[in-house]
C-alpha positions, 0 to 999 in steps of 0.5 A, a space after each residue: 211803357 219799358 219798351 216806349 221808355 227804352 226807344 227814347 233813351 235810345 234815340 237820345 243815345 244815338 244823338 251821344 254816339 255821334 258825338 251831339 251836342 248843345 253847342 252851336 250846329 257845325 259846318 254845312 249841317 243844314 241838309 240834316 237837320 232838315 229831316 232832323 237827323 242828328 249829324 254835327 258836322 257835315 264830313 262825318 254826314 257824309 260819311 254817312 251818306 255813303 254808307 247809307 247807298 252802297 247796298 241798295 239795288 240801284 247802285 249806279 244811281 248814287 255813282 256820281 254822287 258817291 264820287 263827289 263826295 270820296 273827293 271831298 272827303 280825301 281833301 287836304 287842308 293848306 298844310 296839306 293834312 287830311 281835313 277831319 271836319 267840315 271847318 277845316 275845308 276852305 270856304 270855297 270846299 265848304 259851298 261845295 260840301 254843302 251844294 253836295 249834301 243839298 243833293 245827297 240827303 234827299 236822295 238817300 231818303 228816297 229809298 225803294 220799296 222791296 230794296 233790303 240794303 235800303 236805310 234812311 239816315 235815321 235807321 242806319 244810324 238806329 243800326 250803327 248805335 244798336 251794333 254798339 250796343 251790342 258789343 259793350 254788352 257781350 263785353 259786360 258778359 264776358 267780364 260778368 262771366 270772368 268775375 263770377 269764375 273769379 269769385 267761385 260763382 255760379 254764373 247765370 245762364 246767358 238767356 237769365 242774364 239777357 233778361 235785366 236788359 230792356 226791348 226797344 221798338 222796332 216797328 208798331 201798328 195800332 191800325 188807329 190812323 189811315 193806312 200808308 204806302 210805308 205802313 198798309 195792311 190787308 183786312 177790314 178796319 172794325 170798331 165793334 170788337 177792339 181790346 181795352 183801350 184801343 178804338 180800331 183792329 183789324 178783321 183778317 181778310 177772305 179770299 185767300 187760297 191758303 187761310 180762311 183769314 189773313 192780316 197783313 202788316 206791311 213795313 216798307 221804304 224804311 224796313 224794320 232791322 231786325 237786333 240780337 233778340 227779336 220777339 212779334 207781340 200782338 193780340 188777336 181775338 178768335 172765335 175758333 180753337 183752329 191754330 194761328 200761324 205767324 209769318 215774319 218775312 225777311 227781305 234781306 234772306 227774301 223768305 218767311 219764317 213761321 211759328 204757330 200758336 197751337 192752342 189759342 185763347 178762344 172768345 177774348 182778346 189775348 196778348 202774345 210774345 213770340 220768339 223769332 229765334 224759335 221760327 222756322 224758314 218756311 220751305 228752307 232748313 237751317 237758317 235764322 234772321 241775322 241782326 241787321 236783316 229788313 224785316 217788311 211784312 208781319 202776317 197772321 192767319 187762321 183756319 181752312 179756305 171756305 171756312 166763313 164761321 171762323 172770324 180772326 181779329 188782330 191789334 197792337 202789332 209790334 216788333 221788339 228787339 234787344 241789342 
């Protein structure tokens, strides 16, 4: 409920940064609001739209309409002053703005799967705001610090500190509705051995090369961006004591990182959080997921291939991050 209650405020953030407000829609606003992005002009939406396609892996498709909208934007008013908002264009520059955006909208929202530069306009400005976030709280920090020095206090460390500031959700599934080509999975939907409160979970699939069970939660078009802080939480039902390994895989770096629950809760359902700052690169030294990085697949496996006594179950898979 923290979590749920957090991700709320800050979609209701989001809307504030931009400067949102109840007044009247402004000029040439339409596209956005038809995939209910909160843009209150439709300059500063532009803007937006190419930011939104400059690191996609198909640049040369949005060539033309990058450029259009750079000539838009380096329009002058009657004055010749640099226009600031859609309302100052003429009306003719106005019609054109909106032609623009009527083509430019939907083509940012159709991104491509496996694509790590690809946001919708609703997750780059998730990222922007969480950006934001994150600088007023390093800035808290430091004046935290400063006053507690000032005062002759002893700080707290900054994981202690960390802790009074709420998680937001950064990709949930439950299993409970159909699978997707944005959200799929691998593993076999049952009814007959769920957590409390939940009808569905998922039975991790056979046959792989590596595992004698695997769950695959996949994430794509629309990557889960990773925060500062950045935990897995799920729960799992095993009717072994063999280790369960968790890979998250970062396409941005095109790698997994891992960790392994080494000891777990036999013959019950059990919820974990786990640290993705603690998870190794598998096969690569030395690197960590970075804040912003696409996450699209979350997988959790057990036992050796061939085992068919060892059963895994997995539900209310979740990323959490804190900005």
């Amino acid at each position: 409920m923290k979590e749920l209650l957090f991700t709320v405020c800050f979609a209701a953030a989001m809307g504030a940064a931009l400067g949102c407000r109840a007044a009247a829609p402004g000029v040439a606003t339409e596209a956005f609001r038809a995939v209910n992005v909160p843009v209150h002009d439709g300059l500063e939406g532009l803007s937006l739209c190419i930011e939104a396609v400059q690191h996609r892996k198909h640049p040369q498709k949005y060539r033309a309409l990058v450029a259009e909208a750079k000539r838009l934007l380096a329009a002058k008013t009657a004055t010749g002053e640099p226009v600031k908002t859609a309302a100052d264009l003429p009306p003719a520059k106005q019609a054109e703005l909106r032609a623009l955006l009527t083509r430019f909208v939907p083509a940012v929202e159709n991104t491509e799967k496996w694509d790590p530069g690809a946001y919708t306009l609703a997750r780059l400005l998730e990222v922007r705001e969480a950006r934001r976030t994150a600088a007023e709280r390093n800035d808290l920090w430091e004046k935290y610090v400063a006053d507690c020095k000032a005062k002759n206090q002893q700080p707290k460390s900054r994981a202690e500190w960390d802790e009074q500031w709420p998680t937001r959700i950064l990709f949930s599934q439950d299993f409970e509705g159909p699978p997707t080509e944005a959200n799929d999975w691998e593993g076999t939907v049952v009814t007959d051995n769920v957590p409390q409160g939940s009808r569905r979970a998922l039975l991790g699939a056979t046959g792989n090369k590596w595992f004698a069970r695997r769950v695959r939660v996949g994430i794509y078009y629309n990557y889960a961006r990773t925060t500062t802080s950045n935990w897995v939480r799920f729960k799992y039902f095993t009717n072994k004591p063999d280790p369960i390994g968790v890979f998250v895989f970062d396409l941005t770096l095109r790698n997994n990182w891992e960790t392994r629950i080494e000891k777990p809760v036999v013959g019950q359902w059990t919820e974990v959080t786990l640290d993705i700052a603690t998870f190794r690169e598998k096969a690569s030294p030395g690197r960590k997921v970075r804040a912003g990085d696409a996450i699209d697949d979350v997988f959790v496996h057990a036992g050796r291939p061939g085992d068919k006594e060892l059963k895994l179950f997995v539900d209310d898979v979740k990323l959490l991050g804190r900005d």
